[in-house]
C-alpha positions as CSV (number, residue, x, y, z in Angstrom):
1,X,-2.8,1.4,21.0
2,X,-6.3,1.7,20.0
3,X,-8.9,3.4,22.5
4,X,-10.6,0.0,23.2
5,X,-7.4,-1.6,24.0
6,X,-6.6,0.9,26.8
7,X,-9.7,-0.1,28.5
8,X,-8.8,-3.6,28.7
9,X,-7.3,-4.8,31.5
10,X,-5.3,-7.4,29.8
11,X,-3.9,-4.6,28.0
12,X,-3.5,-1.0,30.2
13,X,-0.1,-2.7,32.3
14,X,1.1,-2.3,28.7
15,X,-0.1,1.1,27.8
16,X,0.7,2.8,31.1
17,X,4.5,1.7,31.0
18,X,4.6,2.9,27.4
19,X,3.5,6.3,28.4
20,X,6.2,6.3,31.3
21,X,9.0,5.3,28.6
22,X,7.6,8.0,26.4
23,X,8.0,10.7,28.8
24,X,11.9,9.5,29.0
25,X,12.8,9.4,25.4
26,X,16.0,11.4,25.8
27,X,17.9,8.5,27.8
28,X,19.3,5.7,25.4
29,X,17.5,2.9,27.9
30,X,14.2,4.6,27.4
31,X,14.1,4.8,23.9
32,X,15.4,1.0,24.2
33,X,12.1,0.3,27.0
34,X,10.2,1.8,24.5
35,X,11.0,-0.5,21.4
36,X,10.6,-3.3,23.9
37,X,7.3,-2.5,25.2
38,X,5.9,-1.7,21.7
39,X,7.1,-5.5,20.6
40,X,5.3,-6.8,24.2
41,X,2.0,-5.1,23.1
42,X,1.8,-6.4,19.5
43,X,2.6,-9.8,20.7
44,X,0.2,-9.4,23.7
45,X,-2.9,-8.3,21.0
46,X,-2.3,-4.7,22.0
47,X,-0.7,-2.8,19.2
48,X,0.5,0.6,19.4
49,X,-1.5,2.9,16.7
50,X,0.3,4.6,14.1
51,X,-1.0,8.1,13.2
52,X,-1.3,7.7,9.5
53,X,-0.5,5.1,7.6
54,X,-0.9,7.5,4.2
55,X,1.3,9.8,2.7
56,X,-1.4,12.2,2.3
57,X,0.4,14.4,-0.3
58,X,-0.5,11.4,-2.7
59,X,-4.4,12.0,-4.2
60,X,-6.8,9.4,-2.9
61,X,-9.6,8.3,-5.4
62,X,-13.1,6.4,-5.7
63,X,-13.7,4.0,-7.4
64,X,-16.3,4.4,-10.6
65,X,-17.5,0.6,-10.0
66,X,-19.3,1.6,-6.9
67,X,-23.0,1.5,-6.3
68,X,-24.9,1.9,-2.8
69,X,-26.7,-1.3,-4.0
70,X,-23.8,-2.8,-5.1
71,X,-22.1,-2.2,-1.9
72,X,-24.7,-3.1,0.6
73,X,-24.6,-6.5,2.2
74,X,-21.9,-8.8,4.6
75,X,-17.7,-7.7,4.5
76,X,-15.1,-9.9,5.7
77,X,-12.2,-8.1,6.8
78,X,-8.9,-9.6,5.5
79,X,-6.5,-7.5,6.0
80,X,-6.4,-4.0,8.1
81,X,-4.4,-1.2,9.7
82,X,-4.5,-1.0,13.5
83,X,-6.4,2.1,14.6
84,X,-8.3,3.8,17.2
85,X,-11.6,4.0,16.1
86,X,-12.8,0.6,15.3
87,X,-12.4,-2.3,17.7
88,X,-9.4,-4.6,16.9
89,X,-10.8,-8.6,16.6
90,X,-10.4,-11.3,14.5
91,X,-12.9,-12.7,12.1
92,X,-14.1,-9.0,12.1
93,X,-17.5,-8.7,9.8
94,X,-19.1,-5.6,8.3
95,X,-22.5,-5.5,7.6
96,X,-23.4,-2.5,5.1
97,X,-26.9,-1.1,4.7
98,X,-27.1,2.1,2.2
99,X,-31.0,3.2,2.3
100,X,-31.1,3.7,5.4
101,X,-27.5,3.8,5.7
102,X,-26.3,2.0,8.8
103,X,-23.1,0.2,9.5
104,X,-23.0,-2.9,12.2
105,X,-19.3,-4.5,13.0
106,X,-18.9,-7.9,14.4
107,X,-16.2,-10.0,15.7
108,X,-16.1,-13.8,15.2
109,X,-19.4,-15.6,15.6
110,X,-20.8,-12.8,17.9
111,X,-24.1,-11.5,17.2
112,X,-23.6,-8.3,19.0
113,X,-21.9,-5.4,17.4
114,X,-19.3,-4.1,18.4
115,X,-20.0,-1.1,16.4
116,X,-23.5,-0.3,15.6
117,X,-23.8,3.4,13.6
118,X,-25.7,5.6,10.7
119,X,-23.7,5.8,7.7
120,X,-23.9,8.6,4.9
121,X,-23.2,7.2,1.7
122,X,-22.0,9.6,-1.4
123,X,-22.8,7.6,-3.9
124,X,-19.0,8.8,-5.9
125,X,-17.9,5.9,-3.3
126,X,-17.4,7.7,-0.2
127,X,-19.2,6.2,3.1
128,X,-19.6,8.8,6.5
129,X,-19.9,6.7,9.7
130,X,-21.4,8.9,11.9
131,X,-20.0,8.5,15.0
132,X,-18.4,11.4,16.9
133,X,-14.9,10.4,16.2
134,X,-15.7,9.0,12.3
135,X,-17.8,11.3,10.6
136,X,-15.1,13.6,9.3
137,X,-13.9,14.3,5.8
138,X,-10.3,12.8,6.3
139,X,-12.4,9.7,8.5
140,X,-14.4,9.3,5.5
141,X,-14.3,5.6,4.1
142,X,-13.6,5.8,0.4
143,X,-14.3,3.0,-1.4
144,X,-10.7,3.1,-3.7
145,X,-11.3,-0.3,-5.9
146,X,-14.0,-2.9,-5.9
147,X,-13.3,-6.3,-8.5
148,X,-15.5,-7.0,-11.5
149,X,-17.5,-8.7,-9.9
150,X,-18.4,-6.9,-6.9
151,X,-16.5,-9.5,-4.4
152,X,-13.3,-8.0,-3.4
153,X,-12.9,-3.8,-1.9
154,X,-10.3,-1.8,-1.4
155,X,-10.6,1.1,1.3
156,X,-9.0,4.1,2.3
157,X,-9.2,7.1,4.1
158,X,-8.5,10.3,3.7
159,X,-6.1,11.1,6.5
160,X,-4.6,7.6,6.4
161,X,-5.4,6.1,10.3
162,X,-7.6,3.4,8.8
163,X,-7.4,1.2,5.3
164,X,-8.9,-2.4,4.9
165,X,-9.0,-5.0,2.1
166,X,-12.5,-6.7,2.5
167,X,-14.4,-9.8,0.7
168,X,-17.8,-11.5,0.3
169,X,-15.8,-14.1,1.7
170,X,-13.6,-15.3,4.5
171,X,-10.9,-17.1,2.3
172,X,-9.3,-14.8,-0.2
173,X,-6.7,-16.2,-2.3
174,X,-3.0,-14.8,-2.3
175,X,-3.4,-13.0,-5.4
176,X,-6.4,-11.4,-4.8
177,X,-5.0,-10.0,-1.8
178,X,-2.1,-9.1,-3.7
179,X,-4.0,-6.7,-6.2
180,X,-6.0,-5.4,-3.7
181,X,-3.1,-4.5,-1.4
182,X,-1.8,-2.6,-4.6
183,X,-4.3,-0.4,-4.8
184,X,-3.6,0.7,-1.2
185,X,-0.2,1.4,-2.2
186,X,-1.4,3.3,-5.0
187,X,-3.4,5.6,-3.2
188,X,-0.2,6.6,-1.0
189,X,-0.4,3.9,1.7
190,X,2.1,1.9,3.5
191,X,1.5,-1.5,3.0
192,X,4.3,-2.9,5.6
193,X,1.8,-2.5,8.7
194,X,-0.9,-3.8,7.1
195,X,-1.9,-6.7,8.8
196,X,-4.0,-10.0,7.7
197,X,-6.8,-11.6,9.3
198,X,-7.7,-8.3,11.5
199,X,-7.4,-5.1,11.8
């Protein structure tokens, strides 16, 4: 479940009654309350985090298409894992500003980030958000493919926690998605959790 979701109130019932099944995970109706409770918080907007979603033993690459320029400007999220680091929401919009580098997330129509950070951009494709809990080498956002025409990304990370398909657009046809979502599976990932609409 990610950090922001355990503050929620709508969501912490959830979290604290997986923790109690997790300490009982040697009794066949605990590993049973577990399953349950982990179906209860996907369906209830809280989903359980995964560790990586990567098998990291594959090599993770950059794309040679990317630019700072060429990257800078509005994301739409279309598809993403569930994570801990940025907030889960649908409608969830980047907005990407390489000189000086800065990363703002929304969610929805909300003007207010929900994120608002410096970002170190290598331009080989590889973005640092510089957060406390981001600005790592396996956090890194690596920028694995980006379309001809500059409308369609694929990213990845390092250690796996986080990947995202992203647009200049809301609406992405099935497709697109579909040679996007190859690319993650190229670069080692499991595409089963990957989830659209939000991350």
């Amino acid at each position: 479940m990610s950090a922001a979701a355990r503050q929620d109130p709508h969501c912490r019932g959830v979290w604290l009654a997986y923790i109690l099944c997790a300490y009982r995970v040697h009794t066949r109706s605990a590993v049973f309350c577990g399953a349950a409770l982990a179906v209860l918080a996907a369906l209830s907007g809280c989903a359980v985090v995964h560790g990586s979603y990567r098998d990291t033993d594959v090599p993770i690459s950059a794309t040679s298409r990317f630019t700072p320029a060429r990257f800078d400007g509005t994301w739409h999220v279309i598809a993403g894992y569930p994570n801990a680091f940025l907030p889960s929401c649908p409608g969830q919009t980047w907005q990407i500003m390489s000189d000086p580098g800065s990363i703002d997330v929304t969610c929805g129509s909300g003007d207010r980030p929900v994120l608002s950070s410096g970002l170190g951009v290598d331009p080989r494709g590889v973005l640092r958000v510089q957060t406390s809990d981001l600005d790592s080498r396996s956090r890194a956002f690596w920028v694995l493919w980006m379309d001809e025409e500059g409308r369609l990304a694929a990213i990845g990370t390092p250690g796996g926690e986080m990947g995202w398909v992203v647009s200049r657009g809301t609406e992405l046809r099935a497709d697109r998605l579909a040679a996007a979502t190859a690319i993650l599976e190229f670069n080692g990932y499991d595409t089963g959790p990957l989830k659209s609409g939000e991350p």
